[in-house]
N, C-alpha and C positions, 0 to 999 in steps of 0.2 A: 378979418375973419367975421362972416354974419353970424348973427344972434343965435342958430339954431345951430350949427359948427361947434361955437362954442361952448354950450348948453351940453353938446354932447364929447368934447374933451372934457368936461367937467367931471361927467356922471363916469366916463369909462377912466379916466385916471384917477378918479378919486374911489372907482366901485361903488356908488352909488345906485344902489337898489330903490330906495325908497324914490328919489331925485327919476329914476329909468320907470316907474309905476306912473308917474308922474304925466309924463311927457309921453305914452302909449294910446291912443286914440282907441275908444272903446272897440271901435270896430277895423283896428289894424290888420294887414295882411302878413302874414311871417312866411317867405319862402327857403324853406332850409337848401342846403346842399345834398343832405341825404333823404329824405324825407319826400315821395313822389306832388303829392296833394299841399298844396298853399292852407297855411293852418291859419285859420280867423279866429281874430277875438285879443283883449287885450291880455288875458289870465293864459292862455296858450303862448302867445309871443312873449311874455313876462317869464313865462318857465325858460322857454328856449334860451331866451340873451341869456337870461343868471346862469342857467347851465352853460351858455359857453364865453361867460365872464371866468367860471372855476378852470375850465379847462384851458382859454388859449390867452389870460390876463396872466402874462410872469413879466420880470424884468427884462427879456429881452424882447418883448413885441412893441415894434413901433410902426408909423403911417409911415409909406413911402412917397405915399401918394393923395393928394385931396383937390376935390372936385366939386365946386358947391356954389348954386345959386339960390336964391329965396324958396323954392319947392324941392330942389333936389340936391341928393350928396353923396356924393362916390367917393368912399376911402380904401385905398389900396394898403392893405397890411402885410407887416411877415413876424413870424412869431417860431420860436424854437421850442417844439415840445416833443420830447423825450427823445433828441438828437435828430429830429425830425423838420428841416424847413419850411413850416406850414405858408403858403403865399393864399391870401384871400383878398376878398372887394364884396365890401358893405353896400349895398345900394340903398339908401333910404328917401323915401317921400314925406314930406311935411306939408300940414295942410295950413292956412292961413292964422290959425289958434297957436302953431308951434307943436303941433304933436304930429307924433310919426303915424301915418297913416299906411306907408308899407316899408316892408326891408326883408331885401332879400340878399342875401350873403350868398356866395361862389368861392369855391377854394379846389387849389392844384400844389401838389399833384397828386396823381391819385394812391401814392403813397400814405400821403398826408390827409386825405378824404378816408383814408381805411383807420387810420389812426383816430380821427376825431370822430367819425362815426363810433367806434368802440366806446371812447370815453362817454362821451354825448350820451350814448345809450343809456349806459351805467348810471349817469348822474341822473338822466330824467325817469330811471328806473325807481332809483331814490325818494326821486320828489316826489311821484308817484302813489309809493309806499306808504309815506308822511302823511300823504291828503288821506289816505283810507285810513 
């Protein structure tokens, strides 16, 4: 497993927030599933994962799938949230420092795309709220 693989089962099994601020490249690109426009910056992409570390981090989501050279990492996930089979693919970029420079996540079906939009929403409605 390289360096950056592991860096990032670290931070998502353990929930690692601070460890996830960390390792965001000031000028990361975050491309959502729901969300038309690729959201820049590391404070936008920081919101997004913790918001969807609360919604799709339970005990039953594991990798089904991993795909990773020194720049790049495709992880295929499934995850049960609210009797719902959520199937996603993390796509992340790392740049030679170790920080993620893009990540964009893909999730089916669009059962499950209607589901975590809802939550998502709510939660970054929240964080939202907090900052003002």
């Amino acid at each position: 497993m390289n360096t950056n693989l592991k860096t990032w089962h670290q931070i998502i099994f353990n929930q690692n927030k601070a460890k996830l601020a960390e390792i965001l490249a000031e000028d990361v690109v975050f491309h959502s599933p729901i969300v038309h426009a690729p959201q820049i910056g590391k404070q936008i992409t920081f919101m997004y994962l913790s918001a969807a570390f609360e919604v799709l981090f339970n005990d039953t989501f594991k990798y089904v799938r991993e795909v990773t050279n020194e720049t790049e990492t495709l992880l295929e996930f499934e995850v049960n949230v609210d009797g719902i089979l959520v199937n996603g693919i993390d796509m992340i970029s790392w740049n030679d420092e170790g920080k993620i420079i893009s990540f964009k996540v893909m999730l089916r079906p669009l059962k499950a795309v209607n589901l975590i939009h809802q939550k998502m929403g709510e939660l970054l409605m929240k964080y939202q709220q907090k900052k003002s």
